[in-house]
Every structure is written in C-alpha cells, then in structure tokens.
PDBQT receptor file of N, H, CA, C and O in Angstrom, charges set to zero:
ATOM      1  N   UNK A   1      78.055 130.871  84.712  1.00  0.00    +0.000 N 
ATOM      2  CA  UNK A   1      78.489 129.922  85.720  1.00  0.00    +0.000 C 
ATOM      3  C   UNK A   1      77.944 130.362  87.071  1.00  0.00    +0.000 C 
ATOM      4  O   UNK A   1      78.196 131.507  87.446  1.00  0.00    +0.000 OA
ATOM      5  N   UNK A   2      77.276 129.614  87.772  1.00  0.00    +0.000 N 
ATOM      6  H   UNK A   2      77.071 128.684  87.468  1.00  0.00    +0.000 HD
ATOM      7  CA  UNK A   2      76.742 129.711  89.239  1.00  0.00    +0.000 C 
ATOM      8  C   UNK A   2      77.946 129.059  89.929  1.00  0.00    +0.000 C 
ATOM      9  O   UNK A   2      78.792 128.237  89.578  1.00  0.00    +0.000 OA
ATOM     10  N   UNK A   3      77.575 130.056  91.547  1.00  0.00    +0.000 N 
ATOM     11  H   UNK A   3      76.888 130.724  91.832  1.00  0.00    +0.000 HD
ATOM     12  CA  UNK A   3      78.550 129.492  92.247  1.00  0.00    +0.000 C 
ATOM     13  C   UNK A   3      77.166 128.921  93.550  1.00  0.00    +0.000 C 
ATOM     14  O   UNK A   3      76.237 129.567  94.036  1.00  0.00    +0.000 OA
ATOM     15  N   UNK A   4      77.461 127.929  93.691  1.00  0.00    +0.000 N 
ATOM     16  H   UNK A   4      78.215 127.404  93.297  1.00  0.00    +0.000 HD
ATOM     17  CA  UNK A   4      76.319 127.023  94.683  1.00  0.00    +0.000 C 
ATOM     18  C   UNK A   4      76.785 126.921  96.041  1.00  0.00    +0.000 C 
ATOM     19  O   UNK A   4      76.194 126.366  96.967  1.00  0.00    +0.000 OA
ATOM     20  N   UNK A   5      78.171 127.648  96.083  1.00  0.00    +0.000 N 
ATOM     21  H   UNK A   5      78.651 128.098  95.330  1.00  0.00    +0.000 HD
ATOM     22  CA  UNK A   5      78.926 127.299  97.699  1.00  0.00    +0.000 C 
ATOM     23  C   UNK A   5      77.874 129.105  98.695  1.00  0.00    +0.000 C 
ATOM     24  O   UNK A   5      77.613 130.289  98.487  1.00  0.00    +0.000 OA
ATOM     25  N   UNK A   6      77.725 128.175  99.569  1.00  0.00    +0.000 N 
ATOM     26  H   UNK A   6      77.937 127.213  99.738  1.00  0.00    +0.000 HD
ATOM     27  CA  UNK A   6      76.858 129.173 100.463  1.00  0.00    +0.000 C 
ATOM     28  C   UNK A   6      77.884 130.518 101.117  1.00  0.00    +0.000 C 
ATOM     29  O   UNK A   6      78.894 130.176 101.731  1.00  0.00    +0.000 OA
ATOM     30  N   UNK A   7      77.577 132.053 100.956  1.00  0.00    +0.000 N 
ATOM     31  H   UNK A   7      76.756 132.331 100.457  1.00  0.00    +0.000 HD
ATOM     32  CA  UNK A   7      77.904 132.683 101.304  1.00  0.00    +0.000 C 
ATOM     33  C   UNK A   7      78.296 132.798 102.878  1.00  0.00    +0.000 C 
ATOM     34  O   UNK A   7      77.385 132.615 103.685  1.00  0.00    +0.000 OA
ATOM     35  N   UNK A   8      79.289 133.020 103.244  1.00  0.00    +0.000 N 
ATOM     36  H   UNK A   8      80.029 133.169 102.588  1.00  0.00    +0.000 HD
ATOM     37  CA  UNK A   8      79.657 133.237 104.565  1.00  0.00    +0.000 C 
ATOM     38  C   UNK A   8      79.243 134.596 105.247  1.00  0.00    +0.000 C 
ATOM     39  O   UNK A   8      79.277 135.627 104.575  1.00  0.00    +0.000 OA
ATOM     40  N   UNK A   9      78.849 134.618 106.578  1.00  0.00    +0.000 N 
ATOM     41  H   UNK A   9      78.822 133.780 107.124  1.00  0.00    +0.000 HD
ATOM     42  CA  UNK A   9      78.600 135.902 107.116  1.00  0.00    +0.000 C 
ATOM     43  C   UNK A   9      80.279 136.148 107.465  1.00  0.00    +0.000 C 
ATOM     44  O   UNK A   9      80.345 137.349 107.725  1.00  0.00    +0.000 OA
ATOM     45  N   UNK A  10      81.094 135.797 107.537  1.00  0.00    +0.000 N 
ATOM     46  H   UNK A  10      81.040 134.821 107.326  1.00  0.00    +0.000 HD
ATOM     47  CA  UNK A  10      82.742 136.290 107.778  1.00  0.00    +0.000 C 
ATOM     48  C   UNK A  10      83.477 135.881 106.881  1.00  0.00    +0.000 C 
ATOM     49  O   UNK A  10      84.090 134.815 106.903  1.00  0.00    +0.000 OA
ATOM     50  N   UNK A  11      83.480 136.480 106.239  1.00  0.00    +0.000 N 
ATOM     51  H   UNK A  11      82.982 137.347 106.222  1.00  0.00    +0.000 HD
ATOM     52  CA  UNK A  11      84.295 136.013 104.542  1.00  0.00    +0.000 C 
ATOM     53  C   UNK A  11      85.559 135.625 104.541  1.00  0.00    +0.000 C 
ATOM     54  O   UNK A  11      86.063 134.858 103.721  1.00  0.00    +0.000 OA
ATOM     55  N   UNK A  12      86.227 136.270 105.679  1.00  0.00    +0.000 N 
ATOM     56  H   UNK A  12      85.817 136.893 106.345  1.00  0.00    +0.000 HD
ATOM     57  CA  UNK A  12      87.659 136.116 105.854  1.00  0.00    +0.000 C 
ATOM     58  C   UNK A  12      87.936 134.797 106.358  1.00  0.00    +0.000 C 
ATOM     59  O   UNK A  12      89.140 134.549 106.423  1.00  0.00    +0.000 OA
ATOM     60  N   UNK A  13      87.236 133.975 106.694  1.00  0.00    +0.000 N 
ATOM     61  H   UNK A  13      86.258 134.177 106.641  1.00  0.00    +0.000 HD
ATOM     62  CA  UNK A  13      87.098 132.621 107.303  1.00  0.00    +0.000 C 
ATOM     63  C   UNK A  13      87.937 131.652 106.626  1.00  0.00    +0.000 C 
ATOM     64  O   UNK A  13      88.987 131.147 107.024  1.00  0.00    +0.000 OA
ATOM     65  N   UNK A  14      87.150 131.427 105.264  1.00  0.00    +0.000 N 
ATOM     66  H   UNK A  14      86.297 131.837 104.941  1.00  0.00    +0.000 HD
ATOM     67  CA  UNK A  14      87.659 130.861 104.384  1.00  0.00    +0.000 C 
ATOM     68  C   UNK A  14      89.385 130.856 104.088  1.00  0.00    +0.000 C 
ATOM     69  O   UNK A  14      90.236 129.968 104.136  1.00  0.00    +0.000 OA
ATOM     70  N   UNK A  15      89.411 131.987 103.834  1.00  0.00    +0.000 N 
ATOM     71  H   UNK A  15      88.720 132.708 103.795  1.00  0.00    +0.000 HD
ATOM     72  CA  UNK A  15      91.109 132.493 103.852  1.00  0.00    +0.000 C 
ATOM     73  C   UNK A  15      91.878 132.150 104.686  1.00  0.00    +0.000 C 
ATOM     74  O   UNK A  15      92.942 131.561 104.493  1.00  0.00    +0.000 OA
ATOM     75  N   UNK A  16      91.349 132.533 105.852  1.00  0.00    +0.000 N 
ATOM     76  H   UNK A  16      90.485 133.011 106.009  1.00  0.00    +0.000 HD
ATOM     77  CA  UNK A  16      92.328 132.266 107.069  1.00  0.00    +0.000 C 
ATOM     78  C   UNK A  16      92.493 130.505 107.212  1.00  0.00    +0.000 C 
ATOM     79  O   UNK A  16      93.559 129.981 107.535  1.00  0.00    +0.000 OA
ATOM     80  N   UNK A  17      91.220 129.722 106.903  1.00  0.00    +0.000 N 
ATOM     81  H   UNK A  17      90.354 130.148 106.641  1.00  0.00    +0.000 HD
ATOM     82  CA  UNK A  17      91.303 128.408 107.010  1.00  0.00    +0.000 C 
ATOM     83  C   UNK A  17      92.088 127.763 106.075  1.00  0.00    +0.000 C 
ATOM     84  O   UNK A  17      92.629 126.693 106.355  1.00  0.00    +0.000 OA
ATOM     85  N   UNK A  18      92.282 128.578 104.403  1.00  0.00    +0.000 N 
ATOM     86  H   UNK A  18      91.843 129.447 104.175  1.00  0.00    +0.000 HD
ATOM     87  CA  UNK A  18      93.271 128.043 103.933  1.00  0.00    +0.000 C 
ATOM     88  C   UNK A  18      94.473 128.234 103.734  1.00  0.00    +0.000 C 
ATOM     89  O   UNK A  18      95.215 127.650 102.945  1.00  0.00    +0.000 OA
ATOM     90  N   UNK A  19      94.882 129.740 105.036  1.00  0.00    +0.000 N 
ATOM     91  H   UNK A  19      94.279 130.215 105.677  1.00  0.00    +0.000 HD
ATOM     92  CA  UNK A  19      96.659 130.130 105.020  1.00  0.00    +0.000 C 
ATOM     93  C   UNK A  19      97.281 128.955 106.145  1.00  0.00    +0.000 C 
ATOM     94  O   UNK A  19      98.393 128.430 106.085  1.00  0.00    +0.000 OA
ATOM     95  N   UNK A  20      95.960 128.660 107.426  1.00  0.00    +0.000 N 
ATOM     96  H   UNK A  20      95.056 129.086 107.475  1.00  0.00    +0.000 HD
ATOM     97  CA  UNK A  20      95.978 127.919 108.293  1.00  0.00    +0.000 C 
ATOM     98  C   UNK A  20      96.742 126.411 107.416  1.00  0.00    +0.000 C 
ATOM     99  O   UNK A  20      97.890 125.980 107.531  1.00  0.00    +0.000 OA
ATOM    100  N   UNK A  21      95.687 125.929 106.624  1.00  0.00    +0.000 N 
ATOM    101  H   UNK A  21      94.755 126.279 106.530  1.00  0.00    +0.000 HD
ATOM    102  CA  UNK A  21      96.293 124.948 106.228  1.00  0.00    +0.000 C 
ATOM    103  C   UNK A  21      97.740 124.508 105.891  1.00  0.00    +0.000 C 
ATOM    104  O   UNK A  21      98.424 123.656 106.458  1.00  0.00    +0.000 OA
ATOM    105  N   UNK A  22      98.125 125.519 104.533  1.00  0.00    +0.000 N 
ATOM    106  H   UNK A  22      97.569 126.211 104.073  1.00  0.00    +0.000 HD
ATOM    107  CA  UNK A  22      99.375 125.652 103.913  1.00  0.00    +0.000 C 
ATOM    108  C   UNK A  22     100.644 125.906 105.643  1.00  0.00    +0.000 C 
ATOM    109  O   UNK A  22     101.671 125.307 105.960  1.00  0.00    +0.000 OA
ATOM    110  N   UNK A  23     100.011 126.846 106.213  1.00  0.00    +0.000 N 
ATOM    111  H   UNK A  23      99.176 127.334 105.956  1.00  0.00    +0.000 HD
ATOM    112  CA  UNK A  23     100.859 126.798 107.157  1.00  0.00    +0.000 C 
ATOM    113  C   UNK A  23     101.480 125.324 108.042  1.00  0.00    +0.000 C 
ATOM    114  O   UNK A  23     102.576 124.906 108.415  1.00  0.00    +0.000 OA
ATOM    115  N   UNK A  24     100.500 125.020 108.078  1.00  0.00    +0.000 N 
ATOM    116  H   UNK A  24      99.610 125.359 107.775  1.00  0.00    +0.000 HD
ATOM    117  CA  UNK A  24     100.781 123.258 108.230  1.00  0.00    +0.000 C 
ATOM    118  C   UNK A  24     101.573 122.371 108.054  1.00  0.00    +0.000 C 
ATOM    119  O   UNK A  24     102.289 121.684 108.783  1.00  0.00    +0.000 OA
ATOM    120  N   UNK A  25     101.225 122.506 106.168  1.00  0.00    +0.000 N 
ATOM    121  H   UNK A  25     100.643 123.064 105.576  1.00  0.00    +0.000 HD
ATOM    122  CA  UNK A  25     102.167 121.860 105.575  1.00  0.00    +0.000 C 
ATOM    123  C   UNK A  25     103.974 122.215 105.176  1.00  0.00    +0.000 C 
ATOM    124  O   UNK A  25     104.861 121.505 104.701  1.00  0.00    +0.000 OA
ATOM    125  N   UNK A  26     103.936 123.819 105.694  1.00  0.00    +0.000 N 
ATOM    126  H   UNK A  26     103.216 124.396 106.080  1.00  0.00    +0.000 HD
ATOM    127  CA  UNK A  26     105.521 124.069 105.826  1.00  0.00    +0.000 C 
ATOM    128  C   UNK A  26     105.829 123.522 106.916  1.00  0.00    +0.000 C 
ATOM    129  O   UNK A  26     106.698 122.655 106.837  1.00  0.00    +0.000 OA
ATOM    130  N   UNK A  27     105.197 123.846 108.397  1.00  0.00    +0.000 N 
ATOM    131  H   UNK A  27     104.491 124.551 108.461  1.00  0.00    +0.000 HD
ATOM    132  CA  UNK A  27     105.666 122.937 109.483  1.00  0.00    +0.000 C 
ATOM    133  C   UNK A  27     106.100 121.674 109.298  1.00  0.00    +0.000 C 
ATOM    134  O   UNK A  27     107.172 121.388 109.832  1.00  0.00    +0.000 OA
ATOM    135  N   UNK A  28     105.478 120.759 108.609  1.00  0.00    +0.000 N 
ATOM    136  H   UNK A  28     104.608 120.991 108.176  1.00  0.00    +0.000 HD
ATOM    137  CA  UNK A  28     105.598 119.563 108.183  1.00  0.00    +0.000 C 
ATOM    138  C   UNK A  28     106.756 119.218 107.391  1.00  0.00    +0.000 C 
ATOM    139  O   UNK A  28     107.291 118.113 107.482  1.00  0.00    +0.000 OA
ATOM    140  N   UNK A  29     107.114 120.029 106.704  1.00  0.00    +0.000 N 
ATOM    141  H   UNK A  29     106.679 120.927 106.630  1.00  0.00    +0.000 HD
ATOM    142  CA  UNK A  29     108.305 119.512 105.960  1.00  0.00    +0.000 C 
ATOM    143  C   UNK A  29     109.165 120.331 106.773  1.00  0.00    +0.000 C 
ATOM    144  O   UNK A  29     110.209 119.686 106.872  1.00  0.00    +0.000 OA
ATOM    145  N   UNK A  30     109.266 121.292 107.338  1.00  0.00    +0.000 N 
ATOM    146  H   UNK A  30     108.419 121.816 107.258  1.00  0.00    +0.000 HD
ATOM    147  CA  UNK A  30     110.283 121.809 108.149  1.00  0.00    +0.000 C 
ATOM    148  C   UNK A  30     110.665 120.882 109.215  1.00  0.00    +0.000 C 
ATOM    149  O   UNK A  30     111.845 120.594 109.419  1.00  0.00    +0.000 OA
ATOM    150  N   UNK A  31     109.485 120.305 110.048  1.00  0.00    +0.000 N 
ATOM    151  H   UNK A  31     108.527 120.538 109.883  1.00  0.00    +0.000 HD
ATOM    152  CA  UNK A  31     109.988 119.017 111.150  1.00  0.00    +0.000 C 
ATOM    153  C   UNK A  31     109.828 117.714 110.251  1.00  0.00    +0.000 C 
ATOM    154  O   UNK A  31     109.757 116.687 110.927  1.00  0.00    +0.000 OA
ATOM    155  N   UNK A  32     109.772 117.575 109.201  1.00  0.00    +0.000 N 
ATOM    156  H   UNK A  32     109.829 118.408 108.652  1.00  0.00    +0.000 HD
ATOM    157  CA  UNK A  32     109.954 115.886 108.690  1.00  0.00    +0.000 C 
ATOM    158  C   UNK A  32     108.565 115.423 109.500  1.00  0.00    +0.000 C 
ATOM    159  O   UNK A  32     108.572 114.347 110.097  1.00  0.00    +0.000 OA
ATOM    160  N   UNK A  33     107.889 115.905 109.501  1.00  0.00    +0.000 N 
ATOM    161  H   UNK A  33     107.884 116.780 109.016  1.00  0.00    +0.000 HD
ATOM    162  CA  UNK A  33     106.388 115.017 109.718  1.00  0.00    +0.000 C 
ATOM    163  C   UNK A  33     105.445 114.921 108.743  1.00  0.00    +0.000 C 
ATOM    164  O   UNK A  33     105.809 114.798 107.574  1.00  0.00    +0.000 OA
ATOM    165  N   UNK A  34     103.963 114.965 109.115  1.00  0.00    +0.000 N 
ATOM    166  H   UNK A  34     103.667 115.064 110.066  1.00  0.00    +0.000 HD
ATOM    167  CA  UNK A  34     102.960 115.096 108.281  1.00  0.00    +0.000 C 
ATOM    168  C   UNK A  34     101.966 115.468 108.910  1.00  0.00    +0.000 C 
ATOM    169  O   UNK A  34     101.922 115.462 110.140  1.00  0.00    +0.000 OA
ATOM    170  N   UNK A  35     100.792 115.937 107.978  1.00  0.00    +0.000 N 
ATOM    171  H   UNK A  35     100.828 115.942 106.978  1.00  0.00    +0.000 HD
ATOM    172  CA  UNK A  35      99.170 116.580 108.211  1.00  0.00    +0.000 C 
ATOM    173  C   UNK A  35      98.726 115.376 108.468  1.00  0.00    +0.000 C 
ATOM    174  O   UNK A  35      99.303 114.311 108.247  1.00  0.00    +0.000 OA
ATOM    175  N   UNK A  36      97.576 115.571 108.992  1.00  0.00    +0.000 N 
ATOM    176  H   UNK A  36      97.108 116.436 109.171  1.00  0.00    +0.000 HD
ATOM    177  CA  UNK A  36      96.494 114.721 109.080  1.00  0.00    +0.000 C 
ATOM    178  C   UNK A  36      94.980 115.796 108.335  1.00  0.00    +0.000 C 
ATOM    179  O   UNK A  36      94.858 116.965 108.700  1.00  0.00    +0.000 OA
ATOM    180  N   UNK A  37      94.346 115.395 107.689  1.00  0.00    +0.000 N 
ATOM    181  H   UNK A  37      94.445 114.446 107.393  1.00  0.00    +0.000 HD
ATOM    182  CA  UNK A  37      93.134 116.000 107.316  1.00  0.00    +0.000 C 
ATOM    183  C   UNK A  37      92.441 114.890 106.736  1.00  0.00    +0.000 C 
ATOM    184  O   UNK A  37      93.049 113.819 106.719  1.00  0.00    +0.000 OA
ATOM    185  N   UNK A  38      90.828 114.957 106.068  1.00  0.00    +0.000 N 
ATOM    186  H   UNK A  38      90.335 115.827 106.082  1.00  0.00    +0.000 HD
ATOM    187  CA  UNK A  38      89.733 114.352 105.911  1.00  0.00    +0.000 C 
ATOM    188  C   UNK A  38      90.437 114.436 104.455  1.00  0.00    +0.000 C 
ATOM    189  O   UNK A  38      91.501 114.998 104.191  1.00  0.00    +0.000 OA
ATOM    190  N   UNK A  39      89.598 113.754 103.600  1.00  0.00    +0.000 N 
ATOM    191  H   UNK A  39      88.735 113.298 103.814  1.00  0.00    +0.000 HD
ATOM    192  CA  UNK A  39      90.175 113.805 102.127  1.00  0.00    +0.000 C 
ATOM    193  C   UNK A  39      89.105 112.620 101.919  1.00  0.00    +0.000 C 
ATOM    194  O   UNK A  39      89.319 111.542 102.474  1.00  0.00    +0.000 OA
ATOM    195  N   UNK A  40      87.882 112.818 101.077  1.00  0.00    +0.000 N 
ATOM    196  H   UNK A  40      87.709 113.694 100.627  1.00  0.00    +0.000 HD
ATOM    197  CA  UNK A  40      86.667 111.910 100.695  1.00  0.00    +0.000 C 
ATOM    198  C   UNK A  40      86.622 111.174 101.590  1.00  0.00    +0.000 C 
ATOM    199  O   UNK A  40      87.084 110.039 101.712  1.00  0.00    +0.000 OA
ATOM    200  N   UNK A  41      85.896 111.975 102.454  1.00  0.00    +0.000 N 
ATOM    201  H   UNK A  41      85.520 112.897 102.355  1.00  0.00    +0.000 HD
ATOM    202  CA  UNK A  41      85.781 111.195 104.049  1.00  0.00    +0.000 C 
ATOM    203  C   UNK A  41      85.999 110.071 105.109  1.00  0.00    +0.000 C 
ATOM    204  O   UNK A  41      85.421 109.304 105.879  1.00  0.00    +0.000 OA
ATOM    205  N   UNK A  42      87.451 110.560 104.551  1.00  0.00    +0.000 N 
ATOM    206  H   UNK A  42      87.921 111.183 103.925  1.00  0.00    +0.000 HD
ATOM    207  CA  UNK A  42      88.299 109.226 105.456  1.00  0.00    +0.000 C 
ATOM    208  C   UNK A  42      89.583 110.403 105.928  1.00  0.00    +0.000 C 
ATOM    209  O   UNK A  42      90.031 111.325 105.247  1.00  0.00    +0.000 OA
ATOM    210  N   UNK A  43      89.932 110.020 107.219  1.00  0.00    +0.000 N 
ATOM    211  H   UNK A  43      89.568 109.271 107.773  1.00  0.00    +0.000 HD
ATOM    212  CA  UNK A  43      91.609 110.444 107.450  1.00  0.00    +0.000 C 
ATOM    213  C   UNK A  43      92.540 110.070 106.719  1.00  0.00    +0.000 C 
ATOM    214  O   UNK A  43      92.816 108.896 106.470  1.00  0.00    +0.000 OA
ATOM    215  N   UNK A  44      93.284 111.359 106.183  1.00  0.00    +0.000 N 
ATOM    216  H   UNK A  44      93.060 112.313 106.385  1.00  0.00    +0.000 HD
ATOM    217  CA  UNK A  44      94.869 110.780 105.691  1.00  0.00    +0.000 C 
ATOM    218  C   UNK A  44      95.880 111.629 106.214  1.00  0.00    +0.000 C 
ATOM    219  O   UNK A  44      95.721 112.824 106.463  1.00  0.00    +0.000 OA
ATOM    220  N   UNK A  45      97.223 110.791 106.418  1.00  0.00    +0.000 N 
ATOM    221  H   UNK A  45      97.352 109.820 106.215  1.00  0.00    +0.000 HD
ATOM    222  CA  UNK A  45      98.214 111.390 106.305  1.00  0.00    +0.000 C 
ATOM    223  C   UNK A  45      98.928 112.237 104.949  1.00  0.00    +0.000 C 
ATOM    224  O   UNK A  45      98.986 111.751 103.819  1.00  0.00    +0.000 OA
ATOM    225  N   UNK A  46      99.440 113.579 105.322  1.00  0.00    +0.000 N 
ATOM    226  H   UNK A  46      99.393 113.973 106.240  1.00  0.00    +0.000 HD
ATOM    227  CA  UNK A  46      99.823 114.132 104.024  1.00  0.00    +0.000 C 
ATOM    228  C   UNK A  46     100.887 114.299 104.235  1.00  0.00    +0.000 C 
ATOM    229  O   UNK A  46     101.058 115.172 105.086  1.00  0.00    +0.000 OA
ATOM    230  N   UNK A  47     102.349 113.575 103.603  1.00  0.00    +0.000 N 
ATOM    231  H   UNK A  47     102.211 112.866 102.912  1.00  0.00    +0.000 HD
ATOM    232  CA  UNK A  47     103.526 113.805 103.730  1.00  0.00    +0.000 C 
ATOM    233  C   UNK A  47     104.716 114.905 103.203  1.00  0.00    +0.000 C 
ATOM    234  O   UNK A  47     104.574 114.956 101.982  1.00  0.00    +0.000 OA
ATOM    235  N   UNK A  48     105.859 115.831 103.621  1.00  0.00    +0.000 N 
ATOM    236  H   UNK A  48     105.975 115.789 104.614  1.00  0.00    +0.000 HD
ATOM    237  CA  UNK A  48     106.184 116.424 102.728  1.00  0.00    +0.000 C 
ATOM    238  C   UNK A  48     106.825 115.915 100.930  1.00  0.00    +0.000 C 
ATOM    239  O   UNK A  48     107.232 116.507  99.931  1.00  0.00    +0.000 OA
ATOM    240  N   UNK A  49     106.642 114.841 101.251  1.00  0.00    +0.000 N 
ATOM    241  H   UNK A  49     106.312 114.359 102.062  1.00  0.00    +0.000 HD
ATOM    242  CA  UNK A  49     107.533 114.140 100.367  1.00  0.00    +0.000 C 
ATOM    243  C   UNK A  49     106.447 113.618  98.927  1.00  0.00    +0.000 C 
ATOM    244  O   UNK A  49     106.768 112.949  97.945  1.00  0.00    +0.000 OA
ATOM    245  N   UNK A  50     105.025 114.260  99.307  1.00  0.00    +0.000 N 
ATOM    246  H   UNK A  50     104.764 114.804 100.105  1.00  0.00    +0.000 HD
ATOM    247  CA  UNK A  50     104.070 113.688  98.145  1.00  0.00    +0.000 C 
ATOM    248  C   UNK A  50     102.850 112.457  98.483  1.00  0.00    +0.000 C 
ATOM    249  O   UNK A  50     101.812 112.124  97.911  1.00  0.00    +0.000 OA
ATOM    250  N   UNK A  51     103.469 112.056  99.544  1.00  0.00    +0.000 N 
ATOM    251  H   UNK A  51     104.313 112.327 100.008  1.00  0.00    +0.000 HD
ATOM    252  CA  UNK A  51     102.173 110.680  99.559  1.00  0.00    +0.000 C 
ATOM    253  C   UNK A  51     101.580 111.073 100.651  1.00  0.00    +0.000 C 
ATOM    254  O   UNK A  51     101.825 111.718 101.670  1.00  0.00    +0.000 OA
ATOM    255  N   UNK A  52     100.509 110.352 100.019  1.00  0.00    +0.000 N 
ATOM    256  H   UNK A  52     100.310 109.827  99.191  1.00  0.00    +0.000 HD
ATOM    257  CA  UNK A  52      99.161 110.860 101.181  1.00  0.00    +0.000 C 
ATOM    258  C   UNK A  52      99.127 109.125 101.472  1.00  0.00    +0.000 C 
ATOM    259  O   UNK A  52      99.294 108.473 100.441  1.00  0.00    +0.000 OA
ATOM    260  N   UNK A  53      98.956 108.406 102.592  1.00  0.00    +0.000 N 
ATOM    261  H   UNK A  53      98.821 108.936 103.429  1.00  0.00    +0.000 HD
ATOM    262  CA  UNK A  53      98.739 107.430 103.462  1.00  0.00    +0.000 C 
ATOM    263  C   UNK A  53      97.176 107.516 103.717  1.00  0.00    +0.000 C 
ATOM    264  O   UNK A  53      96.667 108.632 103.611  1.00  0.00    +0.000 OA
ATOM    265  N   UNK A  54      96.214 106.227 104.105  1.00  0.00    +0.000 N 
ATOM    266  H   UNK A  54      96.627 105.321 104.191  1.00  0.00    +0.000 HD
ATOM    267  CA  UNK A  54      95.334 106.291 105.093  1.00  0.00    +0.000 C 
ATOM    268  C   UNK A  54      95.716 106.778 106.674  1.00  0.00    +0.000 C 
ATOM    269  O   UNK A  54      96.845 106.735 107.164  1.00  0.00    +0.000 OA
ATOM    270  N   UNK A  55      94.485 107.248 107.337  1.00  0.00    +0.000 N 
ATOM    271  H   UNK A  55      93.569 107.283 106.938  1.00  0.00    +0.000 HD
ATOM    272  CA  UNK A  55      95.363 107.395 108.878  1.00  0.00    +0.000 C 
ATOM    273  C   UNK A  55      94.314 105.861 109.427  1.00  0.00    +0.000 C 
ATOM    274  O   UNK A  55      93.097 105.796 109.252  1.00  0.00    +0.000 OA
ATOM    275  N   UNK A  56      95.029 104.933 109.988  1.00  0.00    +0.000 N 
ATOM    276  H   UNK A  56      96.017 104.985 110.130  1.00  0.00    +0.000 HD
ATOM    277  CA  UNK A  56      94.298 103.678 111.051  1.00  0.00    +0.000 C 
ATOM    278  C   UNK A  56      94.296 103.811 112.058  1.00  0.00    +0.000 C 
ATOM    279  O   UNK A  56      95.301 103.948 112.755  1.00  0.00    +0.000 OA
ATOM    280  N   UNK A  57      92.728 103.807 112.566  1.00  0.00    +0.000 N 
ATOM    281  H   UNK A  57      91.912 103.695 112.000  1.00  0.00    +0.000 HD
ATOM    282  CA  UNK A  57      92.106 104.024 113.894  1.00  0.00    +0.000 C 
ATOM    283  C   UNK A  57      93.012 103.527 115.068  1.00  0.00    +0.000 C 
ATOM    284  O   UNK A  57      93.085 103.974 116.212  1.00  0.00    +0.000 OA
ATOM    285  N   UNK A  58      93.853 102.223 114.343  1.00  0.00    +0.000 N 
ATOM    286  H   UNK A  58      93.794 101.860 113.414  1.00  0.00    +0.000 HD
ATOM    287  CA  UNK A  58      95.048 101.991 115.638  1.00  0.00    +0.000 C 
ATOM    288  C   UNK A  58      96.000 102.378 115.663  1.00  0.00    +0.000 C 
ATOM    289  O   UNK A  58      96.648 102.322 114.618  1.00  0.00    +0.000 OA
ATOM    290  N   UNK A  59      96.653 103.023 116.946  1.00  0.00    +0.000 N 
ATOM    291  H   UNK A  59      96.127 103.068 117.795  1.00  0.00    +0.000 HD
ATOM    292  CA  UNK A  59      97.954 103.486 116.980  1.00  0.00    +0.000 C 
ATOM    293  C   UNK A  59      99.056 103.039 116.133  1.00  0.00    +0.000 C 
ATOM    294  O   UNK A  59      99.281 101.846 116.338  1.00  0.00    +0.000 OA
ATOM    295  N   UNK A  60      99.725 103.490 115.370  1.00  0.00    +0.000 N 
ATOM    296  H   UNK A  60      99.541 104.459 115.204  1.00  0.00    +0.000 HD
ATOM    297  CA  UNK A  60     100.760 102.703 114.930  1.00  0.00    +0.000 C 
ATOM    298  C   UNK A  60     102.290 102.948 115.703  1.00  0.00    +0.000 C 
ATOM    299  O   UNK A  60     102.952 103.884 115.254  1.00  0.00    +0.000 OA
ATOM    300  N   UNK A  61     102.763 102.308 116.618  1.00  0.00    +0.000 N 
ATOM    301  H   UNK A  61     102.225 101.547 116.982  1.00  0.00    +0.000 HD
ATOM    302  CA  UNK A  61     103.969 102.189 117.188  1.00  0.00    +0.000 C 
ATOM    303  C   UNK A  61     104.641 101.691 116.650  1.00  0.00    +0.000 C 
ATOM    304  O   UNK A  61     105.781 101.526 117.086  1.00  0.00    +0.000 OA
TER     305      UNK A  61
C-alpha cells in the first residue's frame, strides 16, 4: 500500500490541526452551537446533535 499524501516538513501540523478540530466540536456541544468547515467543497454546518446543514452565503436571521 502507497501512501500518496505529501510529506510535511512539520509533522506535528497535521495533529495539532486535528486536536484543533475535535476541540471545536466539544465547544460546540458544550455552548449548543455548531462548526462551520468545507466538506466536498461547499460550507457546512456541523451540529452537536448529528446533522450537518449547508452553510448559505446569506445571513440567516
């Protein structure tokens, strides 16, 4: 098995970008909100509750 993902000159990058993440998502359910991240290159909302939403370019008030 090849791995095709390009080596990092700071390896720890990776890691930190994905404790960063998870950290996120406890905030999120700790305040009853949600993430926002890319997900097949579109914005979504990621809720604690399981659903991921589109995010729309217009404000939603």
């Amino acid at each position: 098995m090849q791995n095709n993902e390009p080596k990092r000159k700071y390896g720890w990058v990776d890691k930190w970008a994905r404790m960063t993440g998870e950290r996120a998502k406890i905030d999120a359910k700790v305040n009853n909100t949600y993430i926002v991240y890319e997900k097949n290159g579109k914005l979504v909302k990621d809720f604690p509750n399981g659903d991921i939403h589109p995010l729309h370019e217009v404000n939603e008030y």
